[in-house]
C-alpha positions as CSV (number, residue, x, y, z in Angstrom):
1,X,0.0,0.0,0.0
2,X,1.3,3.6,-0.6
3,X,1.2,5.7,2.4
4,X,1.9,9.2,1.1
5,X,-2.0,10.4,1.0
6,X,-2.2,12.9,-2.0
7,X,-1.8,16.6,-1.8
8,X,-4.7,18.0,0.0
9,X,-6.1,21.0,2.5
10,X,-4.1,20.9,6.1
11,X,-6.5,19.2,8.5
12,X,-6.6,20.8,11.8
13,X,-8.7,19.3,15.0
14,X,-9.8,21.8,17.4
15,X,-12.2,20.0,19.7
16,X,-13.1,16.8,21.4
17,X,-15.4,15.0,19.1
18,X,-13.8,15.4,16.0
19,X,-10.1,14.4,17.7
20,X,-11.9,10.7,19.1
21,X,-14.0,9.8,15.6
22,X,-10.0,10.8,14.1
23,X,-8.6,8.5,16.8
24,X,-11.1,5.6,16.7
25,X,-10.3,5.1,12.9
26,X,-6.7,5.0,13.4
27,X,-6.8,2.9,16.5
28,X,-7.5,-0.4,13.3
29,X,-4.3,0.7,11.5
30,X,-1.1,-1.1,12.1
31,X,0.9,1.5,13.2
32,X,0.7,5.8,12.9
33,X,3.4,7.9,12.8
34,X,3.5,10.8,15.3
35,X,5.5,14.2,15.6
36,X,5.0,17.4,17.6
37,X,5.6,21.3,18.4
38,X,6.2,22.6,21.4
39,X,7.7,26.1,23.0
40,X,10.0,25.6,25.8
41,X,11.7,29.0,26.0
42,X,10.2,30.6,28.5
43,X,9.4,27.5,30.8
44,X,11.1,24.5,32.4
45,X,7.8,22.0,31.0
46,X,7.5,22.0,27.5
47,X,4.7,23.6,26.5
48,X,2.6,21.5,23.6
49,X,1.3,23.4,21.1
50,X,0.3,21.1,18.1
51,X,0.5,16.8,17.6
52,X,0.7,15.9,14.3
53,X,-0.6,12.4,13.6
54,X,-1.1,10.4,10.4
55,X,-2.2,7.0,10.1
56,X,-2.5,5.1,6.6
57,X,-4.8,7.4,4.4
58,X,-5.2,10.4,6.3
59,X,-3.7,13.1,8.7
60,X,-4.2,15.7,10.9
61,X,-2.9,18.6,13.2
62,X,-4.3,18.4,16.7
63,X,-4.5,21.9,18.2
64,X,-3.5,21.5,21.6
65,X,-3.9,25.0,22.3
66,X,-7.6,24.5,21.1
67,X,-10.1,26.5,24.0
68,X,-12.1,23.2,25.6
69,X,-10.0,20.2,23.8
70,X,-9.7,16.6,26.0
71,X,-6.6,15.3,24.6
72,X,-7.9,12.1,26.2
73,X,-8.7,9.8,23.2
74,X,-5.2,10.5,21.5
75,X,-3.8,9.4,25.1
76,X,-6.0,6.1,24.5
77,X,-4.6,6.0,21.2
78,X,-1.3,6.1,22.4
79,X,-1.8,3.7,24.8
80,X,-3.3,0.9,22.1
81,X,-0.9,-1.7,22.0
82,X,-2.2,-3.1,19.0
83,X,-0.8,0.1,17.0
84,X,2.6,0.8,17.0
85,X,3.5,4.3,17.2
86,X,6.2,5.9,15.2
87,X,8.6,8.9,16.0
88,X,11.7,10.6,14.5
89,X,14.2,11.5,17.5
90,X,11.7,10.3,19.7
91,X,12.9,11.6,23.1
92,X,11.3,15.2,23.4
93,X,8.0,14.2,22.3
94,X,7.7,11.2,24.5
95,X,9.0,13.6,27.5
96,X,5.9,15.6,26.5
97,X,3.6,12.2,26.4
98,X,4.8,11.0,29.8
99,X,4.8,13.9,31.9
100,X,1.0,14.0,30.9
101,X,0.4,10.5,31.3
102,X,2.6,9.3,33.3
103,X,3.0,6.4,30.3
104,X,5.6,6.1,27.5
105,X,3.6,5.2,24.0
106,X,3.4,1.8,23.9
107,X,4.7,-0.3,21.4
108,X,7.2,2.6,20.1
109,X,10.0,2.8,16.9
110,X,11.9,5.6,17.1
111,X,12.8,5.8,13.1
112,X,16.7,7.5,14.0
113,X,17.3,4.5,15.9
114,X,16.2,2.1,13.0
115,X,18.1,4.2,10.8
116,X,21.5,3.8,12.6
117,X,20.6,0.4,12.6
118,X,20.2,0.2,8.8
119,X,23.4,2.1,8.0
120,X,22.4,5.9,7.7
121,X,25.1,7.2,10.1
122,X,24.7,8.2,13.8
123,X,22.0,10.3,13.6
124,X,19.9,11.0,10.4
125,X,17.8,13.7,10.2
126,X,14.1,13.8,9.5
127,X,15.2,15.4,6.4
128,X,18.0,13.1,5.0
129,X,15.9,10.0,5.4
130,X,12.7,11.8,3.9
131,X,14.4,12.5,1.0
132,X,16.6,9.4,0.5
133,X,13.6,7.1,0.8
134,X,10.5,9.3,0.1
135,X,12.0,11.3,-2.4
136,X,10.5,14.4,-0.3
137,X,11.4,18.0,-0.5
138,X,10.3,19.6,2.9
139,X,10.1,23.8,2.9
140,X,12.3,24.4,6.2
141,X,10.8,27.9,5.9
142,X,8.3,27.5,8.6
143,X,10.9,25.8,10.8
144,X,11.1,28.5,14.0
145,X,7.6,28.9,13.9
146,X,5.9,30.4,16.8
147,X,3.5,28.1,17.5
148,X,1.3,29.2,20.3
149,X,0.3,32.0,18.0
150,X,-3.4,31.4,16.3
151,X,-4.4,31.0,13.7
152,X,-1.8,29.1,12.1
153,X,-1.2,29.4,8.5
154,X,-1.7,26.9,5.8
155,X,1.8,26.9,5.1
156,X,2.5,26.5,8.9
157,X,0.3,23.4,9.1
158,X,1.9,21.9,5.7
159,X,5.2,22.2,7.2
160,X,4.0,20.6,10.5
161,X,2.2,17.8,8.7
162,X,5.1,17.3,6.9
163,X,6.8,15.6,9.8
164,X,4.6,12.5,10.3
165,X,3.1,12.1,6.1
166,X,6.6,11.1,4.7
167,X,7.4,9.4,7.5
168,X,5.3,6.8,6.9
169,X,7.3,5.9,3.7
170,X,10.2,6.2,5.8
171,X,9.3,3.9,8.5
172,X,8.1,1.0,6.2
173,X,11.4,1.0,4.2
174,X,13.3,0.9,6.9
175,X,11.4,-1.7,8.5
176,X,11.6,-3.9,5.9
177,X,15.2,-3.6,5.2
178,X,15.5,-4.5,9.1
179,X,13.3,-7.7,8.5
180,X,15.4,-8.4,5.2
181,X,18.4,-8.1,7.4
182,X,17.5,-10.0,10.6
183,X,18.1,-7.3,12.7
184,X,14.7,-6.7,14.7
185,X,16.7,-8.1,17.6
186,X,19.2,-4.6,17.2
187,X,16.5,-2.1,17.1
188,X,14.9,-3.9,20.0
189,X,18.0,-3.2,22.0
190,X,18.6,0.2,21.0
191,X,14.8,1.1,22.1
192,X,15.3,0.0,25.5
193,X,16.3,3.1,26.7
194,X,13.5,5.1,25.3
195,X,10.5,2.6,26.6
196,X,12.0,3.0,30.3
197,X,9.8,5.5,31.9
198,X,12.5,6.3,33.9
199,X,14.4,8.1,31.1
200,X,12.5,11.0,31.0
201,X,11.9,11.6,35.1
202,X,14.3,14.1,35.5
203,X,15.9,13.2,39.1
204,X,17.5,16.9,40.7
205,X,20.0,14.7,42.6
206,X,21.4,13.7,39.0
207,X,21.0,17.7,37.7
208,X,24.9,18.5,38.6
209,X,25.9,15.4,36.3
210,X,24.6,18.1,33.2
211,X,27.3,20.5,34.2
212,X,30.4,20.5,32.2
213,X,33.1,20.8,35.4
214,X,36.8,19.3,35.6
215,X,37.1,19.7,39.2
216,X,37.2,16.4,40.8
217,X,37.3,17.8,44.1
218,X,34.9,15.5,46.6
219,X,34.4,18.9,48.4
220,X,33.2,21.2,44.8
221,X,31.3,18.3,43.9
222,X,29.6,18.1,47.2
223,X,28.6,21.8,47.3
224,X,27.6,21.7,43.3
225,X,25.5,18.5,43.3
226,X,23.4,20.4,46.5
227,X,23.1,23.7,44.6
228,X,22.1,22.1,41.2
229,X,19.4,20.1,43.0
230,X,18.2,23.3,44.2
231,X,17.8,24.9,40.9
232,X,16.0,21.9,39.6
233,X,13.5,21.9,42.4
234,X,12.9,25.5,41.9
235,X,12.7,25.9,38.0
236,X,10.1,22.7,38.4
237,X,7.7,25.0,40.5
238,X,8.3,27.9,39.0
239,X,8.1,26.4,35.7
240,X,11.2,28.4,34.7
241,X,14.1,27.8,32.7
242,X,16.7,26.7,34.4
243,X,19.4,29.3,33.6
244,X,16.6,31.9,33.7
245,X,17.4,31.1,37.6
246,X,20.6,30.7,38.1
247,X,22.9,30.5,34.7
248,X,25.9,27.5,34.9
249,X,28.6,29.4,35.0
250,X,27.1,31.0,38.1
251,X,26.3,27.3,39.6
252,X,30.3,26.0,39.3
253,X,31.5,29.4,40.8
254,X,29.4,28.7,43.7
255,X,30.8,25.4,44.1
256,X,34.1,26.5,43.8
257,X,34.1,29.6,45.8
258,X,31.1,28.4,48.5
259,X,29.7,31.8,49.9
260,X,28.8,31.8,53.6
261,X,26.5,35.0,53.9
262,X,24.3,37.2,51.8
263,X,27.7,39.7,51.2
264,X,29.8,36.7,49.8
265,X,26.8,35.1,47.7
266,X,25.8,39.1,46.4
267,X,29.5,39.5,45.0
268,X,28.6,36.0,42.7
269,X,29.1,36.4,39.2
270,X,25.4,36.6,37.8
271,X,23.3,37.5,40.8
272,X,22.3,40.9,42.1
273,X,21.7,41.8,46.4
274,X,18.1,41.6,45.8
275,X,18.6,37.9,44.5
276,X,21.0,36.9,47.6
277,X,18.6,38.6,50.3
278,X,15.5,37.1,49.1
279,X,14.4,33.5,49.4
280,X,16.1,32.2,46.7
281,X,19.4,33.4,48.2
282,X,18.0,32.2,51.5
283,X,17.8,28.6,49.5
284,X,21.2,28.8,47.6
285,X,22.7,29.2,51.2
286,X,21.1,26.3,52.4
287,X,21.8,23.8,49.6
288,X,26.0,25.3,49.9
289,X,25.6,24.6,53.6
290,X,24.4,20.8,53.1
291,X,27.3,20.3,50.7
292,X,29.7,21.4,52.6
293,X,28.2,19.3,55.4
294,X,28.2,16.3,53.7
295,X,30.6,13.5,54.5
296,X,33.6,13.4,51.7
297,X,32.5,9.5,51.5
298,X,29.3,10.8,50.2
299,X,30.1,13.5,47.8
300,X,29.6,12.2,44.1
301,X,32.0,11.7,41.6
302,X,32.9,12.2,37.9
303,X,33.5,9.0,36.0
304,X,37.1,8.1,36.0
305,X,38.5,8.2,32.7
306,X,40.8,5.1,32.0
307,X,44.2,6.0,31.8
308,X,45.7,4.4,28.8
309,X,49.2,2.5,29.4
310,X,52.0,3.6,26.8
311,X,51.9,1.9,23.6
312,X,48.7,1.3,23.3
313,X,47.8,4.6,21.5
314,X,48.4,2.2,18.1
315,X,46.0,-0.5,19.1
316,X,43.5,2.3,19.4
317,X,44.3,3.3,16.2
318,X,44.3,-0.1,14.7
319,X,40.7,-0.9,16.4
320,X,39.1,2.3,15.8
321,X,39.9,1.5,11.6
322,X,38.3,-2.2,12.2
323,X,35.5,-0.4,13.8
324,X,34.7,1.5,10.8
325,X,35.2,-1.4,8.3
326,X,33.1,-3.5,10.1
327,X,30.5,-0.9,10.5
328,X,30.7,-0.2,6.8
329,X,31.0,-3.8,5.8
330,X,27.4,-4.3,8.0
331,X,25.8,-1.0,6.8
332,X,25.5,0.2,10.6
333,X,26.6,3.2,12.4
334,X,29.6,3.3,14.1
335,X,27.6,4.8,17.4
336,X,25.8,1.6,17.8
337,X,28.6,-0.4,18.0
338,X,31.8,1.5,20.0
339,X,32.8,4.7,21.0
340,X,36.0,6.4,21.6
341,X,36.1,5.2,25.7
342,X,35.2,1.4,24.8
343,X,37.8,1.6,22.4
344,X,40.4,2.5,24.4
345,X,39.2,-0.2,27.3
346,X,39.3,-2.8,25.3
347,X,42.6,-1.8,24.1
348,X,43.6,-2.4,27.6
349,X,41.4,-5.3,28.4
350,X,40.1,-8.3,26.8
351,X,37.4,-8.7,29.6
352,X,36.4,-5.1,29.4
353,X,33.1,-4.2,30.3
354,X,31.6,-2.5,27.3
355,X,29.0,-3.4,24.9
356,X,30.9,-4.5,22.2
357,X,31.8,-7.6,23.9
358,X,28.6,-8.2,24.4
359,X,25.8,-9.9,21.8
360,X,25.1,-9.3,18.4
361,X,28.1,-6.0,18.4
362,X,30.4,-8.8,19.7
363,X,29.7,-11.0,16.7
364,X,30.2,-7.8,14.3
365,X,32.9,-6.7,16.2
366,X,34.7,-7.9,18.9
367,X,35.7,-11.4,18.3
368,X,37.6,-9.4,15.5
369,X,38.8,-6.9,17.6
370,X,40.3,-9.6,20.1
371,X,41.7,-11.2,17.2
372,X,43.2,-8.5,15.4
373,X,44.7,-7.5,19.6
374,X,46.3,-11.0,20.0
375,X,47.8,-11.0,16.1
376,X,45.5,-13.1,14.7
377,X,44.3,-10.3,11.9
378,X,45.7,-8.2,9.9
379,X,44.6,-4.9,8.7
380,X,45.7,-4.0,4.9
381,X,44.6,-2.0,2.0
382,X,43.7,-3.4,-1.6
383,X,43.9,-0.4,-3.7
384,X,41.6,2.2,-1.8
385,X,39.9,-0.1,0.4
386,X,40.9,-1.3,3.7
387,X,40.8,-5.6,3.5
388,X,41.5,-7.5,6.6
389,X,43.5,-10.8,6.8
390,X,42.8,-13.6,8.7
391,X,45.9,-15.1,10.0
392,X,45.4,-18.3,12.2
């Protein structure tokens, strides 16, 4: 069957009975692909604006937005296991669909996952797939659309609609050069991540861990996991961004330079004397007062990068171009498989903890990669391509 519906007028649903007769036909098809638009500028919640949905011969543009809408019988929708639901760069708009639900869209194919899978590089754009495989040509025109503003133009909801009417050509090419290729198993594994509720509750213990710092001091790391937990908590009910709060840069200087009154905290990069006497100064003391409080054994700490024993810069070297052979070889992105850390750990290891000792990448990958470590396999070139030798 041909999915791309012809050329027609932008459908738009703006109330409750029209969204669950839309929803109730789609809830027979096998799967419908699903995109949306959201602000997030001014707020630490997304704020959904429009859900674009298409199932096999039609599509429209829910108006979230819409004065009266019950987004209910999409939710139901969502929540039909019979249908599988299909995203691009899933992660944002099932943050959206849990945090309302409390539910990740169940059964779910993120189509940049399959797509790594099926050898389009690490991570294909919407774009690059819609034209390799649906020979589209999507106007980016409308792309920084304000879309909390009504009414939305026809050109707006073309460009919106966009988003989920080629990617039903997209998805079932890719899933059937997955079934071609017996890799249902890969995709399966890759999608783990994004079917775990947990991935999108965002924990303020773990907000420091989003900070790019290279102090490993226990005592800085104490005092910055505190005050990071502190913004989090506070953009959540204020529904702020977080650096409309309290910027970064302002966060590590705190850690590194702890203020112990309203003076010291006053003279921080970033924040004025009304900020520090107020209550949120009152609560950036506290949080600096339980980190330097806590006990040294309990600060966090930043993963330990391996150091990497002389000589073995070559091995590396040596496994990073297997990596890329193989990964060509099996039409499969190089992301899936290794990255730069594992690399180097199973340069110094043979029982190194990564994935790609484990499963199908060790099968792709590192029973080579052992081999080619112990001299076993050579790597050579036959005029411009790399060719690897199998030596005992």
């Amino acid at each position: 069957m041909n999915m791309v519906a012809a050329k027609q007028q932008p459908t738009v649903i703006a109330d409750t009975a029209t969204l669950a007769a839309f929803c109730q036909r789609l809830s027979s098809a096998p799967f419908v692909t699903i995109d949306t638009e959201f602000l997030r500028d001014k707020t630490y919640w997304p704020v959904l604006c429009l859900v674009q949905l298409a199932g096999p011969n039609e599509a429209a543009a829910i108006d979230a937005l819409a004065e009266g809408i019950d987004l209910a019988p999409l939710f139901e929708l969502l929540a039909n296991e019979r249908v599988i639901k299909v995203f691009h760069a899933a992660r944002q708009d099932v943050e959206i669909f849990v945090r309302m639900t409390g539910k990740v869209p169940t059964p779910l194919v993120d189509t940049q996952v399959v797509a790594m899978v099926c050898g389009f590089g690490d991570a294909a754009s919407y774009e690059t797939l819609a034209t390799k495989l649906a020979g589209a040509r999507i106007d980016k025109s409308s792309r920084f659309t304000d879309w909390s503003h009504r009414p939305l133009t026809e050109k707006q909801l073309a460009y919106a609609l966009s988003d989920v009417t080629y990617l039903r050509t997209v998805y079932e090419k890719l899933h059937a050069k997955v079934e071609k290729s017996g890799r249902a198993h890969w995709v399966e594994d890759e999608m783990a991540i994004l079917t775990d509720p947990n991935t999108y509750r965002a924990d303020p213990n773990n907000a420091w861990m989003r900070l790019k710092t290279r102090s490993d001091k226990p005592r800085f790391l104490a005092v910055l996991k505190e005050i990071a937990a502190w913004r989090e908590r506070e953009a959540q009910a204020r529904d702020l961004p977080r650096n409309r709060l309290v910027k970064d840069e302002t966060l590590l200087e705190i850690a590194a330079h702890p203020p112990k009154d309203v003076d010291a905290l006053s003279r921080c990069r970033g924040l004025s004397r009304s900020f520090a006497e107020g209550k949120l100064g009152d609560g950036v003391l506290a949080a600096v007062q339980r980190g330097l409080d806590m006990p040294e054994g309990d600060a966090p700490k930043l993963d330990p990068r391996p150091d990497i024993p002389p000589g073995l810069g070559p091995i590396i070297e040596l496994l990073r171009v297997l990596l890329k052979f193989h990964c060509d070889e099996y039409e499969v992105a190089q992301k899936l498989i290794a990255n730069s850390g594992d690399l180097e750990a199973l340069a110094a290891s043979d029982h190194a903890d990564i994935q790609a000792l484990k499963g199908w990448r060790r099968e792709i990958f590192g029973e080579e990669a052992l081999k080619l470590k112990h001299g076993k396999l050579a790597l050579t070139t036959a005029g411009k391509k790399v060719k690897v030798i199998t030596l005992g």
